[in-house]
C-alpha atoms as a printed R data frame, in Angstrom:
    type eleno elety resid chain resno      x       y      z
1   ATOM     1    CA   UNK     A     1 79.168 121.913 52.460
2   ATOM     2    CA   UNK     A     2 78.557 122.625 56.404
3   ATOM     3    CA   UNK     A     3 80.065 124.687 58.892
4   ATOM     4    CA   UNK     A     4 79.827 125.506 62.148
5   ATOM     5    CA   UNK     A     5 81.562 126.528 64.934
6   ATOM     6    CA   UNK     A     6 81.225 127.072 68.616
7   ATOM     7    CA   UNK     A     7 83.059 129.093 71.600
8   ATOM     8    CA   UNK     A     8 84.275 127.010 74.196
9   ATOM     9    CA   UNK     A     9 85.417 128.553 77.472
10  ATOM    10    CA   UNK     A    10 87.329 126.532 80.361
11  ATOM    11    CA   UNK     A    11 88.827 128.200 83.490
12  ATOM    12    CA   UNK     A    12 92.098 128.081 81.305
13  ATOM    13    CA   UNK     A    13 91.471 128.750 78.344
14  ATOM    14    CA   UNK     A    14 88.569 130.171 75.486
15  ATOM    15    CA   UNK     A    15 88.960 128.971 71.502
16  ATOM    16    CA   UNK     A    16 86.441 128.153 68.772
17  ATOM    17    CA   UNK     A    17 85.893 124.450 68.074
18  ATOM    18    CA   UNK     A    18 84.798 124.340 64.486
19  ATOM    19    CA   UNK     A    19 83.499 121.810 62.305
20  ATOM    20    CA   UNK     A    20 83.670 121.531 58.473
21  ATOM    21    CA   UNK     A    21 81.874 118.957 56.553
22  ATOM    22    CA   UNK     A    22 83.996 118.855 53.030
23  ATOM    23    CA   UNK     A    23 82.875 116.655 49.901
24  ATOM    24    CA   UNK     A    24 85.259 114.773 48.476
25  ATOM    25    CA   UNK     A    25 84.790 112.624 45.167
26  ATOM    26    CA   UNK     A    26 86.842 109.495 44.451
27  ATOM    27    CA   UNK     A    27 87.862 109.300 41.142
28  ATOM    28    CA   UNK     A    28 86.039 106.522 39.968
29  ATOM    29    CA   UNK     A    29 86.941 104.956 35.576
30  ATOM    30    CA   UNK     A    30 88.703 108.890 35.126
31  ATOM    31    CA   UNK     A    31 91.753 110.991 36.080
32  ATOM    32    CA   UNK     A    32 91.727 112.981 39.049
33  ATOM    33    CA   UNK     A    33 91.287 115.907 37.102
34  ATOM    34    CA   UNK     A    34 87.865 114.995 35.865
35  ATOM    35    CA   UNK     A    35 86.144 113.538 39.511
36  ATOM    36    CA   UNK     A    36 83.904 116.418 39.414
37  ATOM    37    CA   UNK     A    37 82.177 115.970 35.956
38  ATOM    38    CA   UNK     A    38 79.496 113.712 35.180
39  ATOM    39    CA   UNK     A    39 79.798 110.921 32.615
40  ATOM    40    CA   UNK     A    40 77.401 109.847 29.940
41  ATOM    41    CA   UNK     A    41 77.383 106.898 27.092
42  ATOM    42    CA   UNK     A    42 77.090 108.978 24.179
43  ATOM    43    CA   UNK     A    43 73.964 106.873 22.766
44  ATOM    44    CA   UNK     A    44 70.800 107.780 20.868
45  ATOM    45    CA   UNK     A    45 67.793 107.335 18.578
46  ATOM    46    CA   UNK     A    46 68.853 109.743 16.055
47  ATOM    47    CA   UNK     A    47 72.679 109.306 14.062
48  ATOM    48    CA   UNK     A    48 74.315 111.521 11.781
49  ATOM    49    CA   UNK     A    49 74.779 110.283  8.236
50  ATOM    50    CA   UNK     A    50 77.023 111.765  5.417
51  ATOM    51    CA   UNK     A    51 74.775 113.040  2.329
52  ATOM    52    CA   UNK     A    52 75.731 114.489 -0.913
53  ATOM    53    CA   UNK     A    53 76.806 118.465  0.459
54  ATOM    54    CA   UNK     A    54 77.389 117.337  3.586
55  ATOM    55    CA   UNK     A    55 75.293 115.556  6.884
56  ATOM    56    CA   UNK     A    56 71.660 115.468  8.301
57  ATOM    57    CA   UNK     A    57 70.131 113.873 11.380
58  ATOM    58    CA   UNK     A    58 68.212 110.760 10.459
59  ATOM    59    CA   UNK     A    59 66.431 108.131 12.531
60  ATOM    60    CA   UNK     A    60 68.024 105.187 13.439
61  ATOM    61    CA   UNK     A    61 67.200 102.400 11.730
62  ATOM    62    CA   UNK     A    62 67.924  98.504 11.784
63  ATOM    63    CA   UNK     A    63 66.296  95.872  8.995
64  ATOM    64    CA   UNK     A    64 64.280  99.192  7.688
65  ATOM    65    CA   UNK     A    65 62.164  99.746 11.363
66  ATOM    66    CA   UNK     A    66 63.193 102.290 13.671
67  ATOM    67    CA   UNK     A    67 65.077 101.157 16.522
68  ATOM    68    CA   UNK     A    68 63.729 100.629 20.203
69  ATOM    69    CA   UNK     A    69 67.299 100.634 21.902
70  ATOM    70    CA   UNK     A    70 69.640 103.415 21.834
71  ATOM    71    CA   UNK     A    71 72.307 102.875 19.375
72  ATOM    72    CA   UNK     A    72 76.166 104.371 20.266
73  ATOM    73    CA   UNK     A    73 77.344 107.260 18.706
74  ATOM    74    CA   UNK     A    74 80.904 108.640 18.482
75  ATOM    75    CA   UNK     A    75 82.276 112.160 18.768
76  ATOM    76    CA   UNK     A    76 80.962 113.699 16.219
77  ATOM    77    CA   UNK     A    77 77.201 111.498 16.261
78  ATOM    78    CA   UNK     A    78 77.724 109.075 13.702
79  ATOM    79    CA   UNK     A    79 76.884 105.506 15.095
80  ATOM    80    CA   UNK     A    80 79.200 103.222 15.966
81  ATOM    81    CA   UNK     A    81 79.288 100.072 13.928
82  ATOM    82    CA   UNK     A    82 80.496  96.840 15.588
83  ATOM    83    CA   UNK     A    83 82.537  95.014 13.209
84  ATOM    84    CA   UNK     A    84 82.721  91.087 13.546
85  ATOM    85    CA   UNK     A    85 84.855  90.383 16.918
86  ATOM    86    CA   UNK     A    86 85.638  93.462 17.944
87  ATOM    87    CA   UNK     A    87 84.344  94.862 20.956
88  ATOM    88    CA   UNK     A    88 82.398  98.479 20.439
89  ATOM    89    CA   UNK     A    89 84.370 101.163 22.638
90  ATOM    90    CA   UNK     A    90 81.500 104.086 23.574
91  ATOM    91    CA   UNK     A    91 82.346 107.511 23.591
92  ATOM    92    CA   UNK     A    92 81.356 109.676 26.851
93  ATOM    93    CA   UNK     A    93 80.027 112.525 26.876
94  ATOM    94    CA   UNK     A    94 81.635 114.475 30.252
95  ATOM    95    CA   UNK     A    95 79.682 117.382 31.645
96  ATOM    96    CA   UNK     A    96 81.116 119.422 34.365
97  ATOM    97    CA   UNK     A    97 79.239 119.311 38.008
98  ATOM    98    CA   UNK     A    98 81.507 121.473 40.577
99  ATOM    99    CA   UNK     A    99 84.401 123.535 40.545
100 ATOM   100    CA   UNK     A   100 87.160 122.083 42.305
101 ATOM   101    CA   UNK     A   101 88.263 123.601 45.098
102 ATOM   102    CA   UNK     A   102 91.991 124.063 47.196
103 ATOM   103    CA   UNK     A   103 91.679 123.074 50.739
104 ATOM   104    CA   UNK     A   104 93.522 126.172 51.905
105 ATOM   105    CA   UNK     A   105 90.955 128.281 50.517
106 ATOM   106    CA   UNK     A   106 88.440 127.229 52.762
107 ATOM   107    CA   UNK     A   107 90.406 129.306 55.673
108 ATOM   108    CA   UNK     A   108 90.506 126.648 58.545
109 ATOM   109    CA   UNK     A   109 94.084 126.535 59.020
């Protein structure tokens, strides 16, 4: 992110000291892989739904009104229905922020 560097001469002895600020990202619910991309709940107020010839985009709807909370949606945007018990697992969406990057290549050593 930051670098700087600055010439330091002693009776002894001259040599750069330089300083590198480096961001690193922890890995946080992925694989280490994947630290650099941004996560989303894959959620919305439209759904996919299967009609004769194949899909359209429709508005969600529960009891007949459109809804006023995001419903989940998987892969491929149809919603996800919780069945009686059984916890919903969301899909994520995963979006990628930064190349990573190999710590040799920044040339400090």
């Amino acid at each position: 992110m930051k670098l700087s560097a600055s010439n330091v001469v002693t009776p002894q002895l001259a040599y750069w000291e330089v300083t590198a600020q480096i961001r690193f990202r922890y890995p946080y619910r992925t694989t280490n892989e994947k630290a650099w991309y941004k996560r989303v709940r894959h959620q919305g107020f439209y759904k996919r739904v299967n009609v004769a010839g194949g899909s359209m985009i429709v508005r969600a709807l529960k009891g007949g009104e459109p809804v006023n909370r995001p419903v989940l949606l998987d892969a491929d945007g149809y919603e996800i229905v919780q069945e009686d018990g059984q916890e919903v697992q969301a899909h994520w969406l995963e979006f990628k922020l930064y190349d990573s990057l190999p710590y040799g290549a920044l040339g400090l050593l």
